[in-house]
C-alpha positions as CSV (number, residue, x, y, z in Angstrom):
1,X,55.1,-146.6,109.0
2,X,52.4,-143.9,108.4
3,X,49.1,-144.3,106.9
4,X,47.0,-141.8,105.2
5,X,43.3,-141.5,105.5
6,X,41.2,-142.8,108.9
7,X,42.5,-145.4,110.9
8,X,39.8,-147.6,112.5
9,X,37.9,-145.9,115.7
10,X,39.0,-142.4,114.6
11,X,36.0,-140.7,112.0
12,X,36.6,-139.8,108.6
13,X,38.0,-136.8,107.8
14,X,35.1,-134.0,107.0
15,X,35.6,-132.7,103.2
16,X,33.4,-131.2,100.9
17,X,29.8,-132.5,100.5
18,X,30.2,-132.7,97.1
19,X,27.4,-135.4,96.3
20,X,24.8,-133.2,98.3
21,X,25.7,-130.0,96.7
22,X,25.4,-131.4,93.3
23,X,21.5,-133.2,94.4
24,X,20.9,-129.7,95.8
25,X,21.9,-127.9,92.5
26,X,20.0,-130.3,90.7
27,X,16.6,-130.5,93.3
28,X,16.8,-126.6,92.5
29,X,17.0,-126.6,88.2
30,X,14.4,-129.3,89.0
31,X,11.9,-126.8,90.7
32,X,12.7,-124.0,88.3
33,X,11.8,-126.2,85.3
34,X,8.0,-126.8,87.0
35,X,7.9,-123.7,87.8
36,X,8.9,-121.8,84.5
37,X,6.8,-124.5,82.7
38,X,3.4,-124.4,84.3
39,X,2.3,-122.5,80.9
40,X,-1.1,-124.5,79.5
41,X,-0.4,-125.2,75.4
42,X,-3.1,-126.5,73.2
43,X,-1.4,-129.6,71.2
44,X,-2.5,-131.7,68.3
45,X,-1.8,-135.2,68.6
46,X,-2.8,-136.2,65.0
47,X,-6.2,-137.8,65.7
48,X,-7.3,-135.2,68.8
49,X,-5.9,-132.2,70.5
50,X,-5.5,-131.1,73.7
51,X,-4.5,-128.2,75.9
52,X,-2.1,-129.3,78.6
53,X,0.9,-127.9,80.1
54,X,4.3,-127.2,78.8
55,X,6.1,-129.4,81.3
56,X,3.9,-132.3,80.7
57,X,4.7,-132.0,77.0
58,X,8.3,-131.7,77.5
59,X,8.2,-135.3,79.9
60,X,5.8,-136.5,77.3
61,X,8.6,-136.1,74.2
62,X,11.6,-136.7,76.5
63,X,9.7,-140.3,77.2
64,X,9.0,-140.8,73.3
65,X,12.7,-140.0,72.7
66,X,14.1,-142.2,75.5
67,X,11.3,-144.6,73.7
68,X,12.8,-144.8,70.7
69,X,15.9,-144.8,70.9
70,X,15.7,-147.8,73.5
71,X,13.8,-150.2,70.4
72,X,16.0,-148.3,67.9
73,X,18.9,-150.0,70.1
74,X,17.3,-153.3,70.0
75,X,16.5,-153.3,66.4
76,X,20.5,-152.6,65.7
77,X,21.0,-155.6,68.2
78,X,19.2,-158.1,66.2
79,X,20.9,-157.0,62.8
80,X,24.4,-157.4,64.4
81,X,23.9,-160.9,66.0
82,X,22.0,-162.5,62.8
């Protein structure tokens, strides 16, 4: 009887890196985002403005978005289970 893949004692079989290509890809968009947004913006944040960079704003609204939707989710929760 045959068995397919390794057999104990004998290494694994070498294949495509698949997980390290797709953290390289990413590592890479990563650095092109800092450096394609290290442009300084002047923003108004209702009350006071300031003048701070373009990647720190995008972080800043992905963080409010992740923000809200998280208590948006609770909120729904509580109307479901009352």
């Amino acid at each position: 009887m045959s068995t397919q893949g390794s057999t104990p004692g004998t290494p694994p079989a070498k294949g495509t890196p698949w997980k390290l290509i797709v953290f390289g890809v990413l590592a890479v968009y990563a650095i092109l985002i800092v450096v394609l947004n290290r442009k300084q913006v002047e923003v108004s944040f209702v009350f006071f403005s300031a003048e701070i960079s373009l990647l720190v704003l995008i972080l800043l609204c992905v963080g409010i978005g992740f923000a809200a939707g998280y208590l948006f989710d609770q909120l729904r929760g509580r109307r479901t289970s009352a």
